[in-house]
C-alpha positions as CSV (number, residue, x, y, z in Angstrom):
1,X,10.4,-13.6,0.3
2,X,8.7,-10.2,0.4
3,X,5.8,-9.8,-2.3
4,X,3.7,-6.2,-3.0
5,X,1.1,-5.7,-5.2
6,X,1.6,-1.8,-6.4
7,X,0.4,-0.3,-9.9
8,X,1.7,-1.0,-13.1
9,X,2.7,2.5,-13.8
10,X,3.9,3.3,-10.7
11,X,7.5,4.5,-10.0
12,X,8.2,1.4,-8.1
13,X,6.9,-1.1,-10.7
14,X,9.2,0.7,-13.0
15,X,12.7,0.1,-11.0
16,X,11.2,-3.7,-10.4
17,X,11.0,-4.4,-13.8
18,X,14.6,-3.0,-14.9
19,X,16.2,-4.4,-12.0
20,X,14.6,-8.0,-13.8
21,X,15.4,-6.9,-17.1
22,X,19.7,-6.2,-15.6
23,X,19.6,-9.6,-13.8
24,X,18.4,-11.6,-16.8
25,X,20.7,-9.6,-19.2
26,X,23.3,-10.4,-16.7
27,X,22.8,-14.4,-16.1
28,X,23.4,-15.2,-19.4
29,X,26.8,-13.5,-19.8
30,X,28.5,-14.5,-16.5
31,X,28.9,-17.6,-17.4
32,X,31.9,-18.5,-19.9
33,X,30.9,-20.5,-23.0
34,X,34.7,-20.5,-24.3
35,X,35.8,-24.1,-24.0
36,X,38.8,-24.9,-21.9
37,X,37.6,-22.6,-19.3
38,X,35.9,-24.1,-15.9
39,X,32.4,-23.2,-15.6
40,X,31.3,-23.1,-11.9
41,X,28.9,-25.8,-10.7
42,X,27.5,-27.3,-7.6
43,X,26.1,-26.4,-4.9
44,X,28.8,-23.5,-4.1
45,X,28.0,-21.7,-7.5
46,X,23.8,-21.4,-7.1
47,X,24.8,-20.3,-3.3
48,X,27.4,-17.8,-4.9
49,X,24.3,-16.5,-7.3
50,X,21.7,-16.1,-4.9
51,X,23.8,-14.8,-2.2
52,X,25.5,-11.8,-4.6
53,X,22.6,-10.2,-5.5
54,X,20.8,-9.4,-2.3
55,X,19.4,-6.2,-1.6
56,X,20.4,-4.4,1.7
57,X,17.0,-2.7,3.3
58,X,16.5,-0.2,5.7
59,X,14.9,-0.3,9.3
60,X,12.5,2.3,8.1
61,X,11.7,0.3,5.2
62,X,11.3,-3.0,7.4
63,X,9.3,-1.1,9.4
64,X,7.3,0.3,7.0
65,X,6.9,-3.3,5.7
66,X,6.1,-5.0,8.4
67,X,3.6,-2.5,9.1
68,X,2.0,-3.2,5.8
69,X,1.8,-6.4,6.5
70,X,0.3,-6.1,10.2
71,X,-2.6,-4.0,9.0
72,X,-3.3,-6.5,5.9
73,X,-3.6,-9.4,8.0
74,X,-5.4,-7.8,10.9
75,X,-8.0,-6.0,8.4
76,X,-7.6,-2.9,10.0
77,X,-7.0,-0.9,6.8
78,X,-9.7,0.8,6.0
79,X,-10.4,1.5,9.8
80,X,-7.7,3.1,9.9
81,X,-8.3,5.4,6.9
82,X,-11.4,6.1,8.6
83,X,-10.1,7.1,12.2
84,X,-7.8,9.1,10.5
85,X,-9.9,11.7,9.3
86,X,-11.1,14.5,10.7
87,X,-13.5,14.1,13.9
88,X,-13.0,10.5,14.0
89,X,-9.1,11.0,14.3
90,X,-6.8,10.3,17.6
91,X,-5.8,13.7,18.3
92,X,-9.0,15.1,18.4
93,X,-10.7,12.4,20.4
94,X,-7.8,12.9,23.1
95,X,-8.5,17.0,22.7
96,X,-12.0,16.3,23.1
97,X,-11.7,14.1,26.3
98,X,-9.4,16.9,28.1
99,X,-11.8,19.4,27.2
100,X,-14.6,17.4,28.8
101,X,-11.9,16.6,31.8
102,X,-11.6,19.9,32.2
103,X,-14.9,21.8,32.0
104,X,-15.8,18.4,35.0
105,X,-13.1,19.5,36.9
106,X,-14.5,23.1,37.1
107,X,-18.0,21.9,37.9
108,X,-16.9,19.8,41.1
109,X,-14.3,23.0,42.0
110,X,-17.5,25.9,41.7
111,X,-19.3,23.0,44.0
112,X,-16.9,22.9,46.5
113,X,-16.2,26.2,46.8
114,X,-20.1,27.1,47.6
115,X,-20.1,24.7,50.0
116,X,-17.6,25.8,51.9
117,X,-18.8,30.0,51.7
118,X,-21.6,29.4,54.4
């Protein structure tokens, strides 16, 4: 079992609570009340309940889910959010390393080459 917190308002909160509101209208009316007809019951009929109604999810949303759930437990959220902008971010430490790799790489090469003119 899978549980989000997400706003009240939001899109997703919305489409929670009518897909609730369809499976409790539904409950109710699939099963017979006229007599003379077999209700199911047992084991195979809660298995038959539980097992019709399951959503199919995606490998993105998986993903994206167990993603969530990696950075919540690992309390790396708002690090994240952090590294993300700006200077702080990946792409511009890694542009800033090559730079530095770079401009090092020129140094030793003007070095070598005036040792070797006399």
């Amino acid at each position: 079992r899978v549980t989000k917190e997400v706003d009240s308002t939001s899109k997703e909160a919305k489409s929670f609570l009518k897909q609730q509101e369809k499976w409790q209208s539904a409950a109710p009316a699939s099963l017979p009340t006229v007599s003379g007809v077999k209700r199911p019951s047992g084991m195979s009929s809660l298995l038959g309940k539980i097992g019709s109604k399951k959503q199919k999810m995606s490998t993105l949303e998986k993903s994206k889910l167990d993603w969530e759930n990696f950075k919540e437990e690992e309390g790396i959220v708002e690090e994240l959010a952090i590294h993300n902008r700006g200077k702080d971010g990946y792409i511009e430490r890694k542009a800033f390393l090559e730079r530095v790799d770079h401009r090092q790489f020129e140094i030793e090469r003007d070095i070598r080459l005036s040792r070797m003119k006399p």
